[in-house]
ROBA-165248 format. One record per residue (C-alpha): y negated, x, z; residue in one letter. Coordinates in nm, 2 decimals. Layout:
BEGIN
ATOM       v       u       w  aa
ATOM       Y       X       Z   A
...
//
This chain:
BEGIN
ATOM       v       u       w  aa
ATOM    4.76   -5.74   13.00   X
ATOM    4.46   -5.69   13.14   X
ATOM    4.48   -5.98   13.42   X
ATOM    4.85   -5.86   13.52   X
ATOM    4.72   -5.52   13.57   X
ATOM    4.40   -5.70   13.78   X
ATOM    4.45   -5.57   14.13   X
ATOM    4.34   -5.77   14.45   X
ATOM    3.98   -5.78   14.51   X
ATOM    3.92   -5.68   14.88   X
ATOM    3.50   -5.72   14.89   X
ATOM    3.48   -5.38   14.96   X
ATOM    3.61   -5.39   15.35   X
ATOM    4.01   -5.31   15.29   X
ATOM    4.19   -5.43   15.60   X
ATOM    4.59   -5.38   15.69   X
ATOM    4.68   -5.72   15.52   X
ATOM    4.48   -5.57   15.18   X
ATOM    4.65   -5.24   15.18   X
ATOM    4.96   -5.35   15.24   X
ATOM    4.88   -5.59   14.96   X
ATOM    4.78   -5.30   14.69   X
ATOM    5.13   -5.14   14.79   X
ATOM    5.34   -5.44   14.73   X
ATOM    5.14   -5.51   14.39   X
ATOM    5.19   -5.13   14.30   X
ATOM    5.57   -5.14   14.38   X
ATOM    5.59   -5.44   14.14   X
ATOM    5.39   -5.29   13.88   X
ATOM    5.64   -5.00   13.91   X
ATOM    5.93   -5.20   13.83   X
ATOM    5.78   -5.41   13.56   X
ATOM    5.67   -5.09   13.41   X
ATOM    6.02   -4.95   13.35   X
ATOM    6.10   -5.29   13.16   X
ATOM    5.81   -5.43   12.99   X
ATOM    5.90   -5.37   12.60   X
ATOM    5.59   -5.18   12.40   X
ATOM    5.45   -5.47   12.24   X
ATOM    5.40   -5.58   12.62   X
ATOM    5.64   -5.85   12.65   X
ATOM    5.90   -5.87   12.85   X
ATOM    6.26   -6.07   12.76   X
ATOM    6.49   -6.23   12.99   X
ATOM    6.86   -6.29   12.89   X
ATOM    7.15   -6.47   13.07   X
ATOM    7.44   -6.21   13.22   X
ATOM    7.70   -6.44   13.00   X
ATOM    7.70   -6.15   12.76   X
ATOM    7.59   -5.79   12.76   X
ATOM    7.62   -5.70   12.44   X
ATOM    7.41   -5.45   12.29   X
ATOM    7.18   -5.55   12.00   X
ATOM    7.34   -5.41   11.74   X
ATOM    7.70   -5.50   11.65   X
ATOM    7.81   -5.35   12.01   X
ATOM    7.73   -5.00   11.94   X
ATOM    7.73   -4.79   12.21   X
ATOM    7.43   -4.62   12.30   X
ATOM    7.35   -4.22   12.38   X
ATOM    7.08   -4.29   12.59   X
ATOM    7.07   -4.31   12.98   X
ATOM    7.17   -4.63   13.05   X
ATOM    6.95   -4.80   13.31   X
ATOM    7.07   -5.05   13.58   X
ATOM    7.03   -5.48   13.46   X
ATOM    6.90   -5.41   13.10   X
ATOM    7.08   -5.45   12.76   X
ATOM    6.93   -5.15   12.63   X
ATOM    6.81   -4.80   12.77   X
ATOM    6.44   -4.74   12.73   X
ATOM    6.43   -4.46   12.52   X
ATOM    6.61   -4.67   12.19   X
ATOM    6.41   -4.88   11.96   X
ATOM    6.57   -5.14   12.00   X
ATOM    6.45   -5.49   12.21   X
ATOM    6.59   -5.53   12.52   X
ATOM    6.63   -5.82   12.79   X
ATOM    6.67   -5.80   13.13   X
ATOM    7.02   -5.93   13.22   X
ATOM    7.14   -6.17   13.48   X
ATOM    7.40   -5.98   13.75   X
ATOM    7.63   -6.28   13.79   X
ATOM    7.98   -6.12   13.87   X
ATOM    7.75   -5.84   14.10   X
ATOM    7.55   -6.13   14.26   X
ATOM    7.94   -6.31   14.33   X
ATOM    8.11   -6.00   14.45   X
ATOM    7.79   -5.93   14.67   X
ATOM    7.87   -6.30   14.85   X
ATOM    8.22   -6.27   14.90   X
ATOM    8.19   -5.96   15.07   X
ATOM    7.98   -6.16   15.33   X
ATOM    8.24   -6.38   15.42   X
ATOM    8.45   -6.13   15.58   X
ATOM    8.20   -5.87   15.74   X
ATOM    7.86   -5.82   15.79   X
ATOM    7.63   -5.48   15.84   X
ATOM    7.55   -5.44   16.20   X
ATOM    7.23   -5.55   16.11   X
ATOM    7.32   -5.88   16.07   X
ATOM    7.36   -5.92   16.45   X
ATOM    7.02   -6.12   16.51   X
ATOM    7.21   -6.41   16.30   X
ATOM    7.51   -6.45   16.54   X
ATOM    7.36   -6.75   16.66   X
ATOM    7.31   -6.90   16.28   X
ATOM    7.65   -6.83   16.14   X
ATOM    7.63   -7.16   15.98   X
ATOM    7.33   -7.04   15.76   X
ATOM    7.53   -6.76   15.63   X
ATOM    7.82   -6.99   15.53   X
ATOM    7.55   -7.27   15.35   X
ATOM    7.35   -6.96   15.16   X
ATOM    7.70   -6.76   15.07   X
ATOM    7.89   -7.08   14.95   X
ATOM    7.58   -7.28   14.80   X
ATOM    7.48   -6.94   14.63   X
ATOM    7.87   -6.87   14.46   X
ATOM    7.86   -7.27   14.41   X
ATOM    7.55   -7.24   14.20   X
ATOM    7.71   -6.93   14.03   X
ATOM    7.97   -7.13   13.86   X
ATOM    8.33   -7.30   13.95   X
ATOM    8.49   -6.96   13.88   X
ATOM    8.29   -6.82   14.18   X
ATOM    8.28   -7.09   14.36   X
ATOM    8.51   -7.12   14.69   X
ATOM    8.82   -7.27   14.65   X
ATOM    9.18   -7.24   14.83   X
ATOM    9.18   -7.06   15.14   X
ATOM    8.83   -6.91   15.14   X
ATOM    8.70   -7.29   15.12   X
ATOM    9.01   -7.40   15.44   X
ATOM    8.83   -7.11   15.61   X
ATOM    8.49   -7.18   15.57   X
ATOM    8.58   -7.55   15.67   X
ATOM    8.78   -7.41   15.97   X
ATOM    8.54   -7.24   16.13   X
ATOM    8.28   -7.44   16.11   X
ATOM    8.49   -7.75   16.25   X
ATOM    8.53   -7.51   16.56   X
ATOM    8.12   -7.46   16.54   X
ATOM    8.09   -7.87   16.60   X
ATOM    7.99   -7.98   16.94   X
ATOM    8.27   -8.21   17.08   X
ATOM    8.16   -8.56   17.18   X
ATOM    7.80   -8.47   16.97   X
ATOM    7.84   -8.46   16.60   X
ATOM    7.60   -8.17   16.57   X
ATOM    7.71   -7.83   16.50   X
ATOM    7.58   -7.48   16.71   X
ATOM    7.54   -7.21   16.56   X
ATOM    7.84   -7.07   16.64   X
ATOM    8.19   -7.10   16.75   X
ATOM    8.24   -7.40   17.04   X
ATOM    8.14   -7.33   17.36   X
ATOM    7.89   -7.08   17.40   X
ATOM    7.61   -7.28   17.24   X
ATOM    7.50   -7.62   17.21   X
ATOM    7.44   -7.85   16.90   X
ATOM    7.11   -7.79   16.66   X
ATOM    6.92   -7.95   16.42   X
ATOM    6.92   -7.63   16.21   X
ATOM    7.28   -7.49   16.18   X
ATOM    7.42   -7.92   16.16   X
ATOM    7.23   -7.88   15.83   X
ATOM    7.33   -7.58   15.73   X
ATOM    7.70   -7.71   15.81   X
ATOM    7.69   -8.00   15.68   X
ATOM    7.55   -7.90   15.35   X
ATOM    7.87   -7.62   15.33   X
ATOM    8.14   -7.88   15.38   X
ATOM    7.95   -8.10   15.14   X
ATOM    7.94   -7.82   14.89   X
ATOM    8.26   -7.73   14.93   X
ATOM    8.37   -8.12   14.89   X
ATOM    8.74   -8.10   14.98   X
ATOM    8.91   -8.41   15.13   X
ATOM    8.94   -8.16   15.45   X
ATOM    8.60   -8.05   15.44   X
ATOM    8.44   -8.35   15.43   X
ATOM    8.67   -8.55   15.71   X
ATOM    8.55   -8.26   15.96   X
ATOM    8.28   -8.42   15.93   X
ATOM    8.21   -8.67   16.26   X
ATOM    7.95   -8.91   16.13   X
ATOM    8.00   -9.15   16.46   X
ATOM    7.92   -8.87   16.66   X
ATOM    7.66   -8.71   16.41   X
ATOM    7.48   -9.09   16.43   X
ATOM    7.45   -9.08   16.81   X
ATOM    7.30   -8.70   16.78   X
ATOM    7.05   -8.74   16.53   X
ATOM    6.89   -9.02   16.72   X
ATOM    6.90   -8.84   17.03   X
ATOM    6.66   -8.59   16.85   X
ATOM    6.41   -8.85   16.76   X
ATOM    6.12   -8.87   16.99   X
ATOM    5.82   -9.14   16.98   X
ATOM    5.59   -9.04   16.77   X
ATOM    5.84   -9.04   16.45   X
ATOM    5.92   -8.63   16.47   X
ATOM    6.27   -8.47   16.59   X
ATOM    6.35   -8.22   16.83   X
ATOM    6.59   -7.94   16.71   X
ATOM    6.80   -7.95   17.00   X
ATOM    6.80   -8.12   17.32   X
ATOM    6.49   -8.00   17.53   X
ATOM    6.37   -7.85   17.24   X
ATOM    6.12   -7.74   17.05   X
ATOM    5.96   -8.02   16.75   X
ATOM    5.82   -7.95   16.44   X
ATOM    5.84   -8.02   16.04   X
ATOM    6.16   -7.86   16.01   X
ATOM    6.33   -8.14   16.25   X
ATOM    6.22   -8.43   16.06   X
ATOM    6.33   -8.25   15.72   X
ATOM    6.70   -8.13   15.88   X
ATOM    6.77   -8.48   16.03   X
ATOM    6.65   -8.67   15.79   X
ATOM    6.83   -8.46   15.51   X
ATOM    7.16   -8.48   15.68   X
ATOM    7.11   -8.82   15.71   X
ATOM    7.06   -8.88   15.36   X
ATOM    7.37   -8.63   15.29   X
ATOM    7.63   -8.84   15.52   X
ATOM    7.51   -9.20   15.43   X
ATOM    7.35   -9.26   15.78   X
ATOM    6.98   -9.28   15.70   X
ATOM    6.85   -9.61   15.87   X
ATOM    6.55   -9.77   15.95   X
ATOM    6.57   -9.62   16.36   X
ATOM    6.57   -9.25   16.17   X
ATOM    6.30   -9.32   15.96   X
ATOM    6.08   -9.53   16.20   X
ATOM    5.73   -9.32   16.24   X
ATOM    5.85   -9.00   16.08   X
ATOM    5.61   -9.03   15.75   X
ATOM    5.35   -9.08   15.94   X
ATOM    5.40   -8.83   16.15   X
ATOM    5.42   -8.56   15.86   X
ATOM    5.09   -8.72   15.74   X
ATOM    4.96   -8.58   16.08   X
ATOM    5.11   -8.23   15.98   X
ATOM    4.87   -8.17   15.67   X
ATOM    4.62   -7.93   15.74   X
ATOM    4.25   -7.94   15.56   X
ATOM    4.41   -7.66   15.28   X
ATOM    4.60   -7.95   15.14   X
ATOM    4.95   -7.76   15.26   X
ATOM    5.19   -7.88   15.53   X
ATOM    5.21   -7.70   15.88   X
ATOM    5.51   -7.70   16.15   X
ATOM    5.27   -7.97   16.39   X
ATOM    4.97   -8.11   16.39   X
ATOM    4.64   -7.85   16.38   X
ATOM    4.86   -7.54   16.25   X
ATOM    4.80   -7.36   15.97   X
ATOM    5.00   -7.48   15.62   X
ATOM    5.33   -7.26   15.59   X
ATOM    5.54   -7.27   15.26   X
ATOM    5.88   -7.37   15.43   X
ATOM    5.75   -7.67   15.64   X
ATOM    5.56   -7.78   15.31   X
ATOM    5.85   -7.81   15.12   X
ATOM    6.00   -7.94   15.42   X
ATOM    5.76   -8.18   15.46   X
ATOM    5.74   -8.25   15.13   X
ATOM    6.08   -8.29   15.07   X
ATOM    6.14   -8.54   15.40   X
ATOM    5.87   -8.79   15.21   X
ATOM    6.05   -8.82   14.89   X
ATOM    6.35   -8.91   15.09   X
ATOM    6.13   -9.17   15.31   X
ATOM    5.97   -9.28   14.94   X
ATOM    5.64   -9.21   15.11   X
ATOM    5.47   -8.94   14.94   X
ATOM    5.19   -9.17   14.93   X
ATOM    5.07   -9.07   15.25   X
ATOM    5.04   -8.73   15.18   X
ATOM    4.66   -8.66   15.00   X
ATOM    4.87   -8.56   14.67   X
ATOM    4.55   -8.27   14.52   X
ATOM    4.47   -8.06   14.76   X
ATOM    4.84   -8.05   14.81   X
ATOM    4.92   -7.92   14.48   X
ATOM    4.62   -7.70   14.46   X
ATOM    4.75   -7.51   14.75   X
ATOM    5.09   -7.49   14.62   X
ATOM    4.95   -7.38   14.31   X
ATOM    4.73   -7.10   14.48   X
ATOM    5.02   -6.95   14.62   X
ATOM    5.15   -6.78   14.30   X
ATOM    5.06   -6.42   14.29   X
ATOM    4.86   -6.38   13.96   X
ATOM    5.02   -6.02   13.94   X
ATOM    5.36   -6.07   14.09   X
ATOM    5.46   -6.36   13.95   X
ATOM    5.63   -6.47   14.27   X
ATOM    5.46   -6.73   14.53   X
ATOM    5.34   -6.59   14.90   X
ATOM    5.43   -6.82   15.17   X
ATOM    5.03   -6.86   15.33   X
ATOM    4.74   -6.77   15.24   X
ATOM    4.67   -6.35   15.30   X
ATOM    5.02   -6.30   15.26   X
ATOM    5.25   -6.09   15.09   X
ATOM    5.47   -6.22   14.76   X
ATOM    5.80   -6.27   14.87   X
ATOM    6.12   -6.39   14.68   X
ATOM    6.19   -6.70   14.97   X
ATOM    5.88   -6.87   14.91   X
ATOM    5.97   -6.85   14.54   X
ATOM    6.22   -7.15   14.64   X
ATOM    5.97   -7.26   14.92   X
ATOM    5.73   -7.31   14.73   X
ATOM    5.84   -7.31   14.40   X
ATOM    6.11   -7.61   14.53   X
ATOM    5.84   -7.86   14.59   X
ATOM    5.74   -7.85   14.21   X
ATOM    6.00   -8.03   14.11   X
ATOM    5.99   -8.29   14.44   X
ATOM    5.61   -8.30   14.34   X
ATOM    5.75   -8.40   13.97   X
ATOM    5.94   -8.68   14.11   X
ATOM    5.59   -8.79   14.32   X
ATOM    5.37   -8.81   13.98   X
ATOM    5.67   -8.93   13.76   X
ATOM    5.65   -9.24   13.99   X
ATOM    5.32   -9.27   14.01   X
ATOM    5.24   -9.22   13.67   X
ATOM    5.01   -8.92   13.74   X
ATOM    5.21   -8.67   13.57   X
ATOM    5.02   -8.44   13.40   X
ATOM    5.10   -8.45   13.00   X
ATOM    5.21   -8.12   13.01   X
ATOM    5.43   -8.16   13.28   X
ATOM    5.44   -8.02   13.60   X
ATOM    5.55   -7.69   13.46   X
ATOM    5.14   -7.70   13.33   X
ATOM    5.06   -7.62   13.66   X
ATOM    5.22   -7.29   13.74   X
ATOM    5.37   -7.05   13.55   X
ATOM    5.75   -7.03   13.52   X
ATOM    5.80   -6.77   13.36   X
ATOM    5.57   -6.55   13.57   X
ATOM    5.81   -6.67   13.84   X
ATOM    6.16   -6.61   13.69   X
ATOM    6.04   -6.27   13.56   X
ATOM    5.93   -6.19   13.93   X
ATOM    6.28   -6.30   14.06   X
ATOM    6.51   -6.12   13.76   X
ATOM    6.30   -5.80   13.78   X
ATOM    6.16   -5.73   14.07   X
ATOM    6.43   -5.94   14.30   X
ATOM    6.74   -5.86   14.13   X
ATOM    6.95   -5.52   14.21   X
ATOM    7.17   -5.45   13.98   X
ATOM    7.47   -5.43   14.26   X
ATOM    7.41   -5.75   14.35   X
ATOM    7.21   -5.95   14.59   X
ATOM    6.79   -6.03   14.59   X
ATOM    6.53   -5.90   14.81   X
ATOM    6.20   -6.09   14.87   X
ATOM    6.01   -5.77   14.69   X
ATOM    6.07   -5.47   14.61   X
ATOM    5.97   -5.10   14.84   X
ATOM    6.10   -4.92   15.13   X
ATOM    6.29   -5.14   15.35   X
ATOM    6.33   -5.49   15.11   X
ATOM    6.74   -5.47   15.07   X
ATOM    6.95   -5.77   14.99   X
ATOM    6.98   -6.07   15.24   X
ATOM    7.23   -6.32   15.24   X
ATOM    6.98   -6.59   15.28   X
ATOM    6.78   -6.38   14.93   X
ATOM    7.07   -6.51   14.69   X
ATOM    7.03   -6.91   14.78   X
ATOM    6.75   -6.98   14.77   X
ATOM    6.62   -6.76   14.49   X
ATOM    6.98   -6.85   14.27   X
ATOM    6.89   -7.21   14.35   X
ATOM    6.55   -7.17   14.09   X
ATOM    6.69   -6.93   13.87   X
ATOM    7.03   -7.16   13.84   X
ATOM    6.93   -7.48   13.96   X
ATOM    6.58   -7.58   13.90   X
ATOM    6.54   -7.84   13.62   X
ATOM    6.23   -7.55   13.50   X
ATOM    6.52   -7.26   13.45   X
ATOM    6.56   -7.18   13.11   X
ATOM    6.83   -7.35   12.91   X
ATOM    7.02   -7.01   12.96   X
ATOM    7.09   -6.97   13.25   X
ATOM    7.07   -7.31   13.40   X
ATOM    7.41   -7.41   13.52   X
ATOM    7.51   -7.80   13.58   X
ATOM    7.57   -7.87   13.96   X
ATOM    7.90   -7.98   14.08   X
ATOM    7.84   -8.42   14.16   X
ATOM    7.91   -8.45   14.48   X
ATOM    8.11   -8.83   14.64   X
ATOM    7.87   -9.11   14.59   X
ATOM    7.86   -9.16   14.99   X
ATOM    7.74   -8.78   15.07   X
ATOM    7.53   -8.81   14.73   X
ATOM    7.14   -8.66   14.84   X
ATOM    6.90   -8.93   14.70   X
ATOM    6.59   -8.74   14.58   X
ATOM    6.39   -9.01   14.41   X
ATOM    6.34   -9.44   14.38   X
ATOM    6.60   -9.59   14.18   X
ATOM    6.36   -9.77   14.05   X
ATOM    6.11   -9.51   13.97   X
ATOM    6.07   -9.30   13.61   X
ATOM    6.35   -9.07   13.50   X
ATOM    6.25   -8.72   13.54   X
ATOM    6.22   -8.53   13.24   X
ATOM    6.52   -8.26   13.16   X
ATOM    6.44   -8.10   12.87   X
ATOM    6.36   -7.76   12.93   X
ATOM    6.16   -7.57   12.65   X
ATOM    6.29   -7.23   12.48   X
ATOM    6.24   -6.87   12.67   X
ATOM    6.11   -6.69   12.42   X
ATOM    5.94   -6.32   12.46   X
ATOM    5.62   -6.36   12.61   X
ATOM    5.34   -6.14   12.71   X
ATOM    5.16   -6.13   13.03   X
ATOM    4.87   -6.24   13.18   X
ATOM    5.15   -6.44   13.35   X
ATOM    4.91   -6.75   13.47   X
ATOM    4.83   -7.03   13.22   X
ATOM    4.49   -7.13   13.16   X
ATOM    4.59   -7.48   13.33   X
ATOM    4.69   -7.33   13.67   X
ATOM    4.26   -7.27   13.70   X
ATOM    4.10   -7.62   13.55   X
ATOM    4.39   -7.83   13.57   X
ATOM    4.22   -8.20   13.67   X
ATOM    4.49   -8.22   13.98   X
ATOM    4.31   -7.94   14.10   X
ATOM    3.95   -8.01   14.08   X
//
């Protein structure tokens, strides 16, 4: 207990960044403290059932929002996963948004890939199908560029086709799957577009004129991969390139000479698996950094270094575990305790159940003033609590197979299986870091 309760040493000279650190840690403590159990531990449970303990007897006490129990009784109690909540939340996106969602009108796209991938990962019973799926598909057919295969990031004309909202597309009609969704799809055109993007020196812009960095190699190459058109003209020079994009910390940053940012490492990351070229990449200091980025009192993983926790980078970073997994599986450098002996996962899920989670549905990146719900919250931080092959047994839900031709390939053929089997969630106490996140041998 006495390391979760360790606050951030700040040398003595406390600086914006270090009190705004202190407030984030208390407003965590403040949550966890409401739900820790008295022996200290702290239990997680799936929301398939919300039974009470004991034989489904009612309770006096005041109930309190996401646990199984009230805090007063004796009794254990777990903190409960919000599926139908997390649902309704999603669908309620689909026909209206707050008026602060205005900034996004040029990234509709996004919000159809995080709302469908999120109710995809939530189970075929929340899932799109029917006419919210023939919607989806619909607008985003009238979001493709004519003539260009990429999508904008809204409705055609008005904007022009982008790296960024194509992927998002592209991964929504995939999700979705239909016969309709997927022939909306024009991979001619798409072909012509994504080689348009690539420039020289192996990267991609994001649109024509545009601007270049990790995120275009990752989005074309992705979509690529996704459509069956991933040839030897796409992946000419782009390895090398993301090579170029490590920085001295070991992460990856969005160009050459900038500082290593959770989202273009996983990006980067991610686009060498799919190029079979992690090789390039100096493999330690790249997974001491990602390591150093989980908050020893949160739980959760900052996006840079001197930044705040925040639920995103829980999938940013904790994402390229398992595409790191696939690197040392093929390699044979797999650590024997697996790669789950280099951060803690259940320091992670407890930060993204307890201190994400609102019991009306939706996740926030952390909780205090000002952290509500986001669309983008739910897909990204359902995708590890659902979807990563570290998720406990409970809650891990298997992902719909998509056709062979769209199928993402995220690892050699040829190389070692990955291992599946995912150990028991039992009730655990805190200091949330294992002993093996400090003297591990990958990072000395």
């Amino acid at each position: 207990m006495a390391t979760f309760w360790e606050s951030t040493y700040d040398d003595g000279l406390p600086t914006h960044s270090t009190n705004e650190q202190l407030k984030t840690e208390d407003a965590c403590r403040a949550v966890f403290e409401e739900w820790i159990n008295p022996d200290g531990s702290l239990s997680r449970e799936s929301c398939a059932s919300r039974q009470r303990v004991n034989d489904n007897e009612p309770c006096a006490c005041r109930p309190i929002p996401l646990l199984t129990t009230c805090l007063t009784c004796a009794r254990d109690r777990s903190v409960s996963f919000c599926r139908t909540e997390h649902a309704a939340y999603l669908k309620a996106g689909l026909g209206s948004l707050a008026a602060g969602y205005v900034s996004l009108d040029a990234s509709r796209p996004w919000l159809t890939y995080w709302i469908s991938h999120s109710l995809e990962l939530l189970g075929p019973s929340h899932a799109l199908r029917g006419d919210e799926a023939d919607n989806v598909v619909g607008f985003l057919r009238r979001c493709q560029v004519p003539g260009t295969g990429g999508f904008a990031g809204g409705a055609h004309p008005g904007q022009i086709a982008h790296l960024a909202p194509t992927y998002a597309a592209i991964n929504t009609l995939v999700t979705i799957g239909t016969p309709a969704a997927l022939a909306a799809i024009d991979r001619a055109s798409l072909r012509v577009f994504l080689r348009r993007m690539k420039r020289p020196d192996g990267s991609f812009s994001m649109h024509d004129d545009g601007e270049c960095d990790v995120r275009g190699v990752y989005t074309a190459l992705a979509v690529a991969s996704l459509t069956n058109l991933l040839d030897d003209e796409l992946r000419r020079g782009a390895a090398e390139w993301i090579a170029s994009c490590q920085t001295y910390e070991g992460g990856i940053g969005a160009t050459p000479g900038e500082e290593a940012h959770g989202g273009y490492t996983f990006c980067g990351l991610a686009s060498m698996v799919l190029l079979d070229r992690v090789e390039l990449l100096r493999v330690p200091p790249l997974t001491r950094w990602l390591v150093e980025r989980q908050m020893g009192v949160h739980g959760g993983f900052q996006g840079r270094t001197n930044k705040l926790v925040d639920g995103c980078y829980s999938f940013w970073q904790g994402g390229a575990f398992p595409l790191l997994e696939a690197a040392l599986t093929r390699t044979a450098e797999l650590p024997s305790g697996g790669i789950a002996s280099l951060f803690s996962t259940d320091g992670l899920l407890d930060y993204l159940f307890v201190c994400c989670q609102q019991s009306n549905g939706g996740l926030r990146d952390k909780p205090g003033r000002g952290c509500a719900a986001r669309s983008l919250d739910p897909s990204y931080l359902l995708a590890l609590e659902l979807g990563c092959p570290l998720a406990p047994a409970a809650t891990r839900l298997p992902l719909c197979p998509l056709p062979a031709a769209h199928s993402l390939p995220l690892t050699n053929p040829k190389a070692a299986p990955l291992p599946t089997a995912c150990r028991p969630l039992p009730a655990r106490s805190h200091p949330m870091l294992p002993t093996a996140c400090r003297s591990h041998p990958m990072l000395l």
